[in-house]
Structures are given as C-alpha cells and as structure tokens.
N, C-alpha and C positions, 0 to 999 in steps of 0.2 A: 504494500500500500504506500501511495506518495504521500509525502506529508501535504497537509493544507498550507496553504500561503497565506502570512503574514506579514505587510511589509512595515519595518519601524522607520516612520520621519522625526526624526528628531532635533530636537533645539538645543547643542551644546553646551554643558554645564546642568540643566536641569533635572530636578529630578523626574523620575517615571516609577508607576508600578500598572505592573500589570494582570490582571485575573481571568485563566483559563479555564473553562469548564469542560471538560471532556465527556464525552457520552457513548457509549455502544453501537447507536443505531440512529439514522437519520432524524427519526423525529424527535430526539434529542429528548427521551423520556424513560432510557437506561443508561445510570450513571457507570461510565466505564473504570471497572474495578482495579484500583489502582494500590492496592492493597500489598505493603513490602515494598512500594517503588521510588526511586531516587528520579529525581531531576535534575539534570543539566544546561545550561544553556549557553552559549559564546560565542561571540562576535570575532569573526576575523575578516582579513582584507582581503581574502578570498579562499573559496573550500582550500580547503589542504594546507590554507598558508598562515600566517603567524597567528597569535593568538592576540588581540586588540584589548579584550578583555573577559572575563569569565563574570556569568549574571547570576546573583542569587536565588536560587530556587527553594519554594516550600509547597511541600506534597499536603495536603489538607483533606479526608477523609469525607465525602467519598469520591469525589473526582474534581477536585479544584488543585488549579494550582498558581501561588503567585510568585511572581519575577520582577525582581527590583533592579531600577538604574539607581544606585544615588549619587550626590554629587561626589563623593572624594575620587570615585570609577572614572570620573574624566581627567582626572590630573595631567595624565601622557596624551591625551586623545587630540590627534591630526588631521586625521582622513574626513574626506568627504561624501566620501561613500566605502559599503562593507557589506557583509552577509552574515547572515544570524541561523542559528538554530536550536528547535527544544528537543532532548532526548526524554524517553523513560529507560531503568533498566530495572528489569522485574528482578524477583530473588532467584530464575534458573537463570539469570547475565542475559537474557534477552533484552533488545533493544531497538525499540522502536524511536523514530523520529517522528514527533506529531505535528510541529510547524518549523517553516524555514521561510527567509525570504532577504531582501535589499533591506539596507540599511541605510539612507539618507541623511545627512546632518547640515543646520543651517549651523552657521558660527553664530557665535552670543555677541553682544556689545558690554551691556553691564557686568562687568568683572572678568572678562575675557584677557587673553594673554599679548603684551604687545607685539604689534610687528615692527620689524625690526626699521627703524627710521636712516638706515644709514645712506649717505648722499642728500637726501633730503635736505631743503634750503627753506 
C-alpha cells in the first residue's frame, strides 16, 4: 500500500503540531489498531539523503497520532524545500509508511537569521 500524501508548507521558525487519525477502512469508522506501535517521522533533503531533522512522535490509543515541529528543531534549518515521512513499526518490526510528501518553507522575518551584508553600501 502507498502511503497517502501529505504535503507540509511551512513558515520557518514556527511552531506546528500535528494530529493523525488512522483508520482500517475507508469510511473511517474502524480505528486502525495501533497497539505496541512506534512512530517515526523525518525530514530530509531528499529520500535517501541527509537527515534535516527527526519529528517527534506520540502513538495515543486507539489510532491517533501527534507530530510536533517546535521551534529549537529549526536552529540549523536552510533548505527550501525537503521531503517528509510517517512510519509505524509494529512489535513483529513490521513497517508501514502511512504518509509522505514535499516539504515547503517560506523564510521568517521576525527573529530570522541575518544574511550576510557583505559588499553592501
């Protein structure tokens, strides 16, 4: 199964959370059991390639799950675009990927990082 698409646009420095519900079945009225499962989720600059940052996950009973951005996670952050993904991995190491997608970022003003003024007159 391909994961669903989720794309994050995001506003550099801010915080985000986010709340996932997962379900079994289309009409979204069997909560899919998540029972024993880890969450993962992490931003890199593209599949395979560095790691940007890793997002806090919390597995919540019976099929929620939330992912936080908070601000100290931007300290290093460059890029203006990236790609995202949420794993589960059940207690036999099974591992599904339930969403992935583009990662977007405007840059901030208020308390943003200077650029570098050199030559400037």
């Amino acid at each position: 199964m391909r994961p669903g698409s989720y794309p994050l646009a995001l506003y550099r420095g801010d915080t985000y959370a986010w709340v996932f519900r997962l379900w079994s079945d289309d009409a979204k009225t069997v909560p899919l059991d998540m029972v024993g499962v880890t969450a993962k989720a992490e931003i890199r600059n593209m599949p395979g390639g560095q790691i940007i940052m890793a997002l806090p996950c919390a597995v919540t009973q019976p099929n929620i799950i939330d992912v936080v951005l908070t601000v100290d996670l931007w300290a290093d952050w460059t890029l203006r675009s990236a790609v995202w993904d949420l794993q589960l991995t059940y207690p036999d190491t099974s591992v599904f990927t339930v969403l992935a997608g583009p990662v977007t970022v405007d840059p901030d003003v208020t308390d943003s990082t200077p650029i570098s003024t050199r030559g400037a007159r």
